[in-house]
N, C-alpha and C positions, 0 to 999 in steps of 0.2 A: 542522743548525745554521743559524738565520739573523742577519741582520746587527744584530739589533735590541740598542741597549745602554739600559738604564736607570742613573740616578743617584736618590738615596735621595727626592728631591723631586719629580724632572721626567722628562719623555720627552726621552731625548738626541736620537736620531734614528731615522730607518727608512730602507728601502727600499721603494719603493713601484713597480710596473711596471704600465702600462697595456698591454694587446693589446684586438686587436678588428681586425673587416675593415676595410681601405681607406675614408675616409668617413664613419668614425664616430664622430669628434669627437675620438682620441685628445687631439690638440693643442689644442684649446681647452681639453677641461678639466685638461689639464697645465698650463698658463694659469693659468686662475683658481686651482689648488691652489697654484702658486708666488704667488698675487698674494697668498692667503690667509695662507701661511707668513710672506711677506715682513711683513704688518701685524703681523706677532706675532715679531718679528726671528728668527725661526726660520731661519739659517743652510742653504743647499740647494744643487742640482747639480740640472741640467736634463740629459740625455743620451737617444741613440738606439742601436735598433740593427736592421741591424747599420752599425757602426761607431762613430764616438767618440771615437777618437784618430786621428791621419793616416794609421795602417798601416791599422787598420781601415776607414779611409774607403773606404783603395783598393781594399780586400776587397769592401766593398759595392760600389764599381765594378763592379768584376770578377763579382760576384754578378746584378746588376741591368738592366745592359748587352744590348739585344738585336741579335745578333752572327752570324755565321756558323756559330762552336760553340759550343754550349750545353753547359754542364758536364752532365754524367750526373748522375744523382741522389745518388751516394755523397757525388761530388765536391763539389755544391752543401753537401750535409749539412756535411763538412770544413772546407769555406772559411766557412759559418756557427759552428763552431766557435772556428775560429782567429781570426776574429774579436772572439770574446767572449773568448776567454783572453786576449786583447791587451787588451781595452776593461775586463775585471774588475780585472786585474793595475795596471794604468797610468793606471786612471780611476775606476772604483766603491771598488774595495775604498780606496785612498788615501783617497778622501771619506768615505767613512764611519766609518776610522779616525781622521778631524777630526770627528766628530761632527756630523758633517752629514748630512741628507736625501739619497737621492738618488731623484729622479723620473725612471724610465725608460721612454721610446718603445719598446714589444716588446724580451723576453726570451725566453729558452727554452721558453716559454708556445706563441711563433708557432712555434720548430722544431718542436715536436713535432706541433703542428696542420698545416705546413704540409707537412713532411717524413715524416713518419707518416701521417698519415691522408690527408691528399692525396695525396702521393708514392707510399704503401705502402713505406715504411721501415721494417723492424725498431724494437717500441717499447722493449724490452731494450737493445739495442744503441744507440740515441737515447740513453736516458735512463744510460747512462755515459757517454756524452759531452759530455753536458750536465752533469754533475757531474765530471767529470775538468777539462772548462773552466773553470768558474766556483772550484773548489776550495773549496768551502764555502762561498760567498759568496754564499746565494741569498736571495731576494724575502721581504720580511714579511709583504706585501699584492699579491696580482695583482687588477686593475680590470677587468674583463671590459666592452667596449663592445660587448653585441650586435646586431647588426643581420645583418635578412636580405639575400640578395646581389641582387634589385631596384634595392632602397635602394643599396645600396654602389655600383651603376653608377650608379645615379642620380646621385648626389651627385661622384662623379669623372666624369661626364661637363659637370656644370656648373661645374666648374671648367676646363674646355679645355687641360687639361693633357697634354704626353703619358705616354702610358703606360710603365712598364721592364715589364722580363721577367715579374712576379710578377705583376701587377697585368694582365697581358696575357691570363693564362691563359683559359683557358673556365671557364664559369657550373659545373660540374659540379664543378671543382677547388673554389672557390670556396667551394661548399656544402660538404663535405668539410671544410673549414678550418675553416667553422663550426660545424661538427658536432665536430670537436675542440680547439676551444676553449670548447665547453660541457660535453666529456666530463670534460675536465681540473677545468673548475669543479665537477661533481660527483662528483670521485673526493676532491678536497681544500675541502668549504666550510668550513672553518674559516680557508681564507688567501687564498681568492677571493673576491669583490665583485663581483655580478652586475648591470651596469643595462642597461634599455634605451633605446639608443641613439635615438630617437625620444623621448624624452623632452626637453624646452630645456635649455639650456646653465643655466640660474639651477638646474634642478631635481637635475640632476644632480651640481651641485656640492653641491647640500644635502645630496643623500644622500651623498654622499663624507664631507662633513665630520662629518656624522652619526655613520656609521661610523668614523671617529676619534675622536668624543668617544668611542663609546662602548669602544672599545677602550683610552681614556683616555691616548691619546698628545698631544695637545693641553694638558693640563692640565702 
């Protein structure tokens, strides 16, 4: 089941979720797709995760934070969970029951990439919990920004920002993460959207919109 409602004229609304490594533009081209909606009074919700509401925020604190103890990998898995059952229940699902858009910073996309294939997480086990969380409440469109992990230090080193926990890992996790967020895009290309991240900000937005027309949610 996904969130997507039609009325007998128009596209009411979608869920749309962008993932990709660190650096890859998520946010810009959430950007320009909200700036895009906006000229066409298309009503929307901008959100991240993990977090989104204040519980969730603290989650991702607690998630993100590097600390004396590092949660175990079960642990990280859970508290990304518990995150999203708070952020779906009290933030997505609301929105899109108003027939609004909601544009999401990583979803279940990044657990399973990051926590599976990185991690070595059970993907059986992942993927109930991923839908026990969200409760039917999933993506119409996941936007895959791919970029190799070069790039991705590159790009967050020139920002001089520092690093949390995720973001800290080694180059080898990294890759890992990439490699399953492309597996995921080829298990499902009927609800993935593959670009690459190296491509300008004006181009990528084309092909976004592109893929809306043509999916005829725009009209």
């Amino acid at each position: 089941m996904t969130a997507l409602l039609w009325s007998s004229k128009k596209k009411v609304m979608a869920f749309i979720v962008f993932e990709g490594l660190d650096g890859s533009g998520k946010s810009t081209l959430i950007k320009a797709l909200d700036q895009e909606l906006e000229s066409k009074n298309i009503s929307r919700m901008i959100t991240r995760e993990p977090g989104g509401t204040p519980l969730a925020e603290e989650i991702r604190g607690l998630l993100l934070k590097i600390g004396d103890e590092k949660p175990v990998d079960r642990c990280e898995l859970l508290l990304y969970e518990a995150s999203r059952a708070q952020h779906v229940d009290y933030k997505i699902k609301p929105a899109l029951q108003k027939g609004d858009w909601v544009l999401c910073d990583r979803f279940y996309g990044s657990t399973v990439a990051f926590q599976c294939f990185a991690r070595g997480l059970d993907r059986e086990s992942t993927d109930w919990l991923n839908n026990y969380a969200v409760g039917g409440t999933h993506p119409d469109l996941t936007i895959l920004l791919d970029l190799s992990t070069d790039e991705s230090f590159k790009r967050q080193n020139s920002r001089n920002d520092e690093k949390d926990r995720m973001e800290s890992e080694p180059t080898e996790f990294h890759k890992k993460v990439r490699e399953g967020y492309l597996a995921q895009a080829n298990e499902n290309p009927e609800s993935w959207l593959v670009l690459d991240a190296m491509d300008s900000p004006e181009k990528l937005q084309a092909k976004v919109l592109a893929e809306l027309e043509r999916r005829n949610w725009l009209k």
